[in-house]
C-alpha positions, 0 to 999 in steps of 0.5 A, spaced: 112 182 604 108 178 599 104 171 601 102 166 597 095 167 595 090 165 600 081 164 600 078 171 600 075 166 608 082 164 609 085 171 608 079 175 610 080 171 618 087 173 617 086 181 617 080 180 622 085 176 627 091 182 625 086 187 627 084 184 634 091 183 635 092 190 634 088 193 638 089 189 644 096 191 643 096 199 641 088 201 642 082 202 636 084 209 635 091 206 633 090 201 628 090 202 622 089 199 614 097 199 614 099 196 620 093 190 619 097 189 611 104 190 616 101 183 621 098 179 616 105 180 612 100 183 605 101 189 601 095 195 603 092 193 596 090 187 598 087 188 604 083 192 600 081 186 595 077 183 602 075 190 605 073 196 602 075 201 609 077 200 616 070 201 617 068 194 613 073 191 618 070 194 624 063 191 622 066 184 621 069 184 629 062 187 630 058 180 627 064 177 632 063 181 638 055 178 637 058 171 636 062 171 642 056 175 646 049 172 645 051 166 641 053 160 643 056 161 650 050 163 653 048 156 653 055 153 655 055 157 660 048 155 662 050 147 662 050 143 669 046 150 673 039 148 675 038 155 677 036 161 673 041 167 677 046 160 677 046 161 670 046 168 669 052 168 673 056 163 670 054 167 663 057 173 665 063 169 668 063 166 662 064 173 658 069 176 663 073 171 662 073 172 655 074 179 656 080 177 660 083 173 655 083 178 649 084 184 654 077 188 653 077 188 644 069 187 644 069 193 648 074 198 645 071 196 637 065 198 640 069 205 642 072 205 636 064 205 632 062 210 636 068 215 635 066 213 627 059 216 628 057 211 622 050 211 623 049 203 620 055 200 625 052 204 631 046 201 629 049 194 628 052 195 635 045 198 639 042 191 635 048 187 639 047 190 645 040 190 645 039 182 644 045 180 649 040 184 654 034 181 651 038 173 653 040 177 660 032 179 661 029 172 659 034 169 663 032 174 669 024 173 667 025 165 668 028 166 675 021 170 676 017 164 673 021 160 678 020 163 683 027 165 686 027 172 682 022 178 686 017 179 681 016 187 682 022 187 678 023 189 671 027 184 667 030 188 663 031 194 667 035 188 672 038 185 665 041 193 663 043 194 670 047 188 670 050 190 662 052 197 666 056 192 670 060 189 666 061 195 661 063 199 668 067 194 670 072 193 664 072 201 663 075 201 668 080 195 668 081 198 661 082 204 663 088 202 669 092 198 664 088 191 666 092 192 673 086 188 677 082 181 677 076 182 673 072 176 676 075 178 683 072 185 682 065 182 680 064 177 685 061 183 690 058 187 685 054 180 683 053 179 691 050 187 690 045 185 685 042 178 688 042 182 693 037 187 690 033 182 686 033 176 690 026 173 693 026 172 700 
């Protein structure tokens, strides 16, 4: 069972990995502290030396989650687009994709602190939530600027409406055992939206 001594970033990486593995494989509810030392191959007590709870955990895949969502894939994503709903697309693209690829961890993460009820990793997600809207909105208030968005619309109701999307969308992919094509599914939902805001 035991490992060799490893860094508190080493060790720290590994547990938050394991967690992520887990959840994908039984769902948030079921990962526990125990199952994370079985993954990692550590004793309980070890786990504990780099995280206080499950709750300490939960709170690091959180700063992830923020990385994966406002951090540098938006401006990867907006590479070789000129225009503004071009890169909004290729931005939730990019995001689907990601979600695809580890079968919709950041969603039931946040689940799973919901369920928590802990006030301050609400309040972290809710701050995550609301600075992916505000790189949406701002992306949306440029298309406006630009001419090729409506401007009797309201940016950040657009952005929310289209967060609503995304979230819908992987609840239900989620919820049906991942048994559809998340971007196939987003294609007429995206056609619907640029429907609604585009200027003609």
């Amino acid at each position: 069972m035991a490992r060799k001594h490893e860094s508190t970033a080493v060790r720290q990486r590994q547990i938050i990995d394991a967690a992520r593995k887990l959840i994908i494989k039984y769902g948030s509810e079921h990962v526990t502290v125990k199952r994370i030392a079985k993954e990692v191959g550590i004793s309980e007590t070890a786990i504990y030396r780099h995280f206080k709870s499950k709750k300490d955990i939960l709170s690091l895949l959180a700063d992830h989650i923020e990385d994966s969502l406002v951090g540098d894939t938006i401006t990867a994503a907006a590479e070789g687009y000129a225009s503004s709903l071009e890169i909004l697309d290729s931005v939730l693209r990019s995001h689907l994709s990601a979600i695809e690829q580890r079968r919709g961890v950041s969603f039931q993460v946040i689940a799973e602190i919901i369920s928590l009820g802990d006030k301050k990793l609400n309040k972290k997600i809710t701050d995550i939530i609301s600075k992916y809207i505000s790189r949406l909105k701002d992306l949306l208030a440029e298309g406006v600027k630009a001419g090729e968005v409506r401007e009797d619309i309201d940016p950040e109701a657009a952005a929310t409406v289209l967060f609503g999307i995304i979230q819908g969308l992987v609840n239900i992919w989620a919820l049906g055992n991942y048994s559809f094509d998340l971007q196939e599914k987003y294609v007429p939902l995206w056609h619907i939206f640029c429907e609604a805001v585009v200027k003609r």
